[in-house]
N, C-alpha and C positions, 0 to 999 in steps of 0.2 A: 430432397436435394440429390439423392442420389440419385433418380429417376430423370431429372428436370434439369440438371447444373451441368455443364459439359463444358469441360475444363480441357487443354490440349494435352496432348500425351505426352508425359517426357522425357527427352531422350536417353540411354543408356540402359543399362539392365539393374536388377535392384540388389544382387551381391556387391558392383562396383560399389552402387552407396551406402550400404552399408560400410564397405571398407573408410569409405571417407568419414564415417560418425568419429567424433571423437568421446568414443567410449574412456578412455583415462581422465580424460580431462570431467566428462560426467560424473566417472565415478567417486574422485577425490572434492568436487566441489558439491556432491551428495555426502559425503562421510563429514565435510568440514562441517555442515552446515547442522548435520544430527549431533556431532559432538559440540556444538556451542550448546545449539538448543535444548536437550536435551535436559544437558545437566543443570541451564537456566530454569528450566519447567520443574524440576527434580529436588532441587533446591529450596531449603528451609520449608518444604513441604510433606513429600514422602523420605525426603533422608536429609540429614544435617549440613549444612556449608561446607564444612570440614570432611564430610565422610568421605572417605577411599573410593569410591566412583566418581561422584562428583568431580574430586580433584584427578580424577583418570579419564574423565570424557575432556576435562580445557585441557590436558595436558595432551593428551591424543590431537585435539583440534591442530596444534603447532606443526608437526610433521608434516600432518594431513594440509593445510595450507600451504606448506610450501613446495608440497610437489604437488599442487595444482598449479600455483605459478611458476613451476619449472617444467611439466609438461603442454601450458600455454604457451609457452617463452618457446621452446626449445622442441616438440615433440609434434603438437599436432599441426594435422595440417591445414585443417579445417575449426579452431580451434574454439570451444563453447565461447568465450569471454577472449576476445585477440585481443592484447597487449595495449597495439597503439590506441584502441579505443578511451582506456584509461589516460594517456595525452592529451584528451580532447576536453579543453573542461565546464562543456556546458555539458557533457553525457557523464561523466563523472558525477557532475553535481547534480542532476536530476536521477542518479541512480541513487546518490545519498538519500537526498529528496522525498525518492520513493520509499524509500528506509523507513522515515521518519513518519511520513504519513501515513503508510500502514501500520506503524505503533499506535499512531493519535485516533485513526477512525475506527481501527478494528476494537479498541480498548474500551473505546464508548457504544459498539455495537454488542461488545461481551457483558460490559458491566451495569450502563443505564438499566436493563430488564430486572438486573435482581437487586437495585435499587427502587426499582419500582414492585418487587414481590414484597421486598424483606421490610423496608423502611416503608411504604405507602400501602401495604394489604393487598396488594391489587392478585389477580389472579394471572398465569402465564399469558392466557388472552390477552386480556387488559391492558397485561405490560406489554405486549407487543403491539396493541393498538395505542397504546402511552407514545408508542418511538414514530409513529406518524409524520410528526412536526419535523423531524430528522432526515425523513426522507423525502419529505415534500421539499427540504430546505435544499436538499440534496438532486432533487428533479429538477426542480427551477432553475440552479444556478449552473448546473452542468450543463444545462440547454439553453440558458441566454450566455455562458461563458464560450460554447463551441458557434454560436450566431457570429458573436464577437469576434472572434478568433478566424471565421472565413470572411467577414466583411471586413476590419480593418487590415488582416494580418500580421497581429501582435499577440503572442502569446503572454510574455513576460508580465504585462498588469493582471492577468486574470489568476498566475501562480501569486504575484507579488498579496494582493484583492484577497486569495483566497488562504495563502495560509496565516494573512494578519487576523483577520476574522475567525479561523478554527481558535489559534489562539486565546482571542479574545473570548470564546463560547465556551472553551477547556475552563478560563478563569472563570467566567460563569457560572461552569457548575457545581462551584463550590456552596453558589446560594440553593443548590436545591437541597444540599443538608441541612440548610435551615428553614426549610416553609415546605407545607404540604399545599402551595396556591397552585390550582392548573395551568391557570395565565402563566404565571412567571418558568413553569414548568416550559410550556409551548414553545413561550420566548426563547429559552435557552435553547433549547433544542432545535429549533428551525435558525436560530442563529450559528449554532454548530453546524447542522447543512450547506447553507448558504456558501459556509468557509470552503469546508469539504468542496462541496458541488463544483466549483470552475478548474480543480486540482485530475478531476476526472480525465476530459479533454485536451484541459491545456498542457499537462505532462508530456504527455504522448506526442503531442505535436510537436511540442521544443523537441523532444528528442527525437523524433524522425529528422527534423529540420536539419538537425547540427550533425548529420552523417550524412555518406554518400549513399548512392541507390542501391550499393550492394549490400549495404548492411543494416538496411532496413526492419528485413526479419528477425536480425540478429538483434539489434536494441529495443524491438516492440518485445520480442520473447523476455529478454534479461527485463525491461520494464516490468513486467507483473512478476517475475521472480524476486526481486528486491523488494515487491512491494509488499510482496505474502510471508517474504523473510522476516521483514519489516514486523507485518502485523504475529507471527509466533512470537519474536523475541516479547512485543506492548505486552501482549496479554500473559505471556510469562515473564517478566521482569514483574509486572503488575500484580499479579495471582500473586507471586512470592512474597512481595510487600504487604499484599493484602492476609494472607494466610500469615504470616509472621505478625503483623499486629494484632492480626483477631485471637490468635493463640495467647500474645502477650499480653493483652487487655482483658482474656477470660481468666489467663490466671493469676492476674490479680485482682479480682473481684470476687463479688459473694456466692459467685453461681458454684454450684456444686458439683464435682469431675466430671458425674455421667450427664449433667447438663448439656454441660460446655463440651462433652465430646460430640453428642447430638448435631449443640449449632455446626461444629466443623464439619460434619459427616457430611451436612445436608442444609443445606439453608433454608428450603422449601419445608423442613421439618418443624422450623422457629416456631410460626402457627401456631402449634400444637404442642408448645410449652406450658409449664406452668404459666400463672399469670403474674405471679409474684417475682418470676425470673426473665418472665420476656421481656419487658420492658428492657434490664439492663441489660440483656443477649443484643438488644437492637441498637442501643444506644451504641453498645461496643464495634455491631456492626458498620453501623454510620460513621462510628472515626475509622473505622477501617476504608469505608469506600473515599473520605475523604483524604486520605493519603495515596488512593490510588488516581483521585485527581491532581492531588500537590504533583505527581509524581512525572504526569502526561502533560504536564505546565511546559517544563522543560524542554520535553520532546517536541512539542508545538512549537516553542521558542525559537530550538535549532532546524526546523523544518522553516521558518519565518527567515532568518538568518540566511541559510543558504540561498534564498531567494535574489542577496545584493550579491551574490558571485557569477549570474550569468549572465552570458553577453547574448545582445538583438539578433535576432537573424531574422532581416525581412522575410516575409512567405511570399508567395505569387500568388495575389487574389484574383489577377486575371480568368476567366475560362480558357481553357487550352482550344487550341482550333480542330473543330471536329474531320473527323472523318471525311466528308464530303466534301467541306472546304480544304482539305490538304489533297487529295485527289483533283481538286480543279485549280489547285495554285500548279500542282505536278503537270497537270495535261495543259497548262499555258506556255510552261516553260519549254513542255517538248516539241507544241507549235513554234515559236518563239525559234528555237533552236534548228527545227525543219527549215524556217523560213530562212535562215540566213544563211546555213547551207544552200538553199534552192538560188539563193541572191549570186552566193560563192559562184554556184556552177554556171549560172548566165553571162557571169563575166568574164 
């Protein structure tokens, strides 16, 4: 690319732009985002709910968001996240959107594999050739949802399409705590693709659509930032749930501290327990992964939900008129125009 792409130069020098970055605005919506997450990831895991950090990172987050929306509002000029964009409510509601589906895809990207170590034997390999179904489901429907989406010019059924179906594969996966069948494994899993897969494309589209041409780079950027926000908070909201039941279920059961501290440490350790304690290490495990399904049900729901809040914006499936053709409509008119000047002057 570097050798081969030749891009125009552009204009000004690179102190001016820098000067226009809005560094405040970066920096305070980097602090909000490490003090939500941080202490969500930190929580009922490495320190207690209640512990004085914890309760020092959300209480930090408050400040910290409000002078990002008061150096948005008021300070820059150029400003990471401008205001009226928030007025606009199909980019609002596809940044929620994006929220939500980076909780549901990432969560099933984190946790189906040690689902498939801990509960099914398989080895890290295996589980990763297990999640196949997933992304096959996920290839196919992102590429006949973006066919879609250039031939009709309708975004909204392929969001509406695809996050009914995540849904419905999230509730799915509740059957795989109960059967070790490959079939129904596959099923599930290329069904949770499918969902996923049109959410790829047609995201992106609605939300180019529903802004103008200047702020285009502005809401593809924030698009994959809400959507990666999205997916730290799934799998930390998730981990926490998960780590706080698995905690609670070893200690009221028969396994014995340094057991039960093993499973926590290391899940890839389970293997190589006793034989008399694995079974209930796994059993405990599996109501833990199923609470981290109960849990993504929801998230899928309000990612389905938000879907009746946005409104149509036709697209233009036309081709635009090339180059060539715009150069001979141009060189018609300036005959055209010659000519009737030449008419002027003869009269």
């Amino acid at each position: 690319m570097a050798v081969m792409l030749k891009l125009p130069r552009p204009k000004g020098n690179v102190w001016e732009k820098l000067a226009t970055i809005d560094w405040a605005g970066t920096f305070f919506m980097a602090t909000t985002t490490v003090f939500l997450l941080l202490p969500t990831n930190l929580g009922g895991n490495m320190f207690q709910w209640n512990s004085p950090l914890v309760i020092t990172f959300y209480v930090l987050s408050i400040p910290s968001a409000i002078a990002f929306l008061y150096v948005e509002a008021k300070h820059a000029k150029q400003p990471v996240v401008p205001p009226y964009l928030w007025k606009n409510r199909n980019v609002a509601t596809l940044f929620c959107l994006n929220i939500f589906m980076g909780m549901t895809f990432w969560t099933l990207i984190f946790y189906l594999p040690i689902y498939f170590q801990i509960i099914e034997h398989e080895s890290a390999t295996a589980a990763g050739l297990s999640m196949i179904p997933l992304e096959a489901g996920i290839f196919i429907a992102s590429n006949v949802g973006g066919i879609v989406v250039s031939r009709f010019g309708k975004y909204r059924p392929g969001i509406f399409f695809g996050t009914f179906l995540s849904a419905v594969g999230i509730c799915l996966c509740l059957l795989l705590a109960g059967t070790s069948s490959k079939a129904i494994q596959v099923v599930v899993l290329f069904i949770c693709g499918l969902g996923i897969g049109p959410l790829f494309p047609c995201l992106i589209v609605g939300i180019q659509a529903s802004v103008e041409r200047k702020d285009l780079a502005t809401v593809s950027a924030l698009h994959n930032f809400f959507r990666m926000t999205g997916s730290g908070f799934g799998v930390a909201i998730n981990g926490a749930l998960f780590q706080n039941q698995l905690k609670n279920g070893l200690a009221s059961s028969n396994v014995p501290q340094d057991i039960a501290d093993i499973a926590i440490s290391s899940a890839q350790r389970i293997v190589g327990l006793p034989i008399e304690y694995r079974g209930s290490v796994e059993t405990i495990y599996l109501d833990s992964m199923k609470t981290v399904f109960k849990a993504t049900i929801p998230m899928a729901a309000i990612m389905f939900l938000l879907t009746f809040n946005l409104r149509h914006i036709r697209l233009n499936t036309k081709p635009s008129a090339s180059a060539e053709e715009a150069e001979t409509k141009m060189t018609e008119e300036v005959i055209n125009e010659k000519g009737s000047l030449d008419q002027k002057e003869a009269l």
